[in-house]
C-alpha positions, 0 to 999 in steps of 0.5 A: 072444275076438275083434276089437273096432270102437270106434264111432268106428273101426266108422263109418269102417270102415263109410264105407270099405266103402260108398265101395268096393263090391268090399270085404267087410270089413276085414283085420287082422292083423300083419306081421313087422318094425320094432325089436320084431317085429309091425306092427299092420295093417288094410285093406279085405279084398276075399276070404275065405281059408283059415284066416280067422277072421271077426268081425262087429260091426254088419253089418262082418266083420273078417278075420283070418288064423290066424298073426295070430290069436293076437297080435291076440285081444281087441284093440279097434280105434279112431280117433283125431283127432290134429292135422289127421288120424285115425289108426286104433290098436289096443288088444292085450291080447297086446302086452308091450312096444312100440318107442320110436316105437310102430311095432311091439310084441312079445308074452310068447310072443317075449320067452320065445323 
């Protein structure tokens, strides 16, 4: 599988990296916290590291460390125009379940933890 950019996502993440020139990529992955227990995260990358799985769609490398690998696998990242701004969202297959203000998600592997 791998890390998807939907055209709108892949343009804006193409004008971030041109905007910043010591940018490589972007970085995404997850972090440990809110009411289920991952966050979702995405940031310009600025360096490779051990353990990287790197993707490419269209000129653009996704970086993506080898813990987050697992739960993020397959999802497609998107943007979204909601009121007066946008807003990046991510379409993971490995999510089973979400918290109440969407913030965070869990996966099949914790619920069985």
């Amino acid at each position: 599988m791998a890390i998807t950019l939907a055209p709108a996502a892949l343009a804006r993440v193409q004008r971030y990296l041109a905007e910043t020139p010591d940018a490589i990529g972007l970085r995404f992955g997850v972090t440990r916290t809110g009411c289920s227990g991952w966050q979702h995260f995405a940031d310009l990358a600025k360096d490779q590291r051990d353990g990287d799985q790197v993707f490419e769609q269209d000129g653009v490398r996704v970086y993506v460390d080898a813990v987050s690998l697992p739960m993020v696998d397959g999802t497609e990242i998107d943007l979204v125009k909601q009121r007066l701004g946008e807003q990046f969202v991510f379409r993971n297959p490995n999510a089973s379940a979400e918290c109440g203000c969407g913030e965070s998600f869990t996966t099949e592997a914790d619920r069985a933890a």
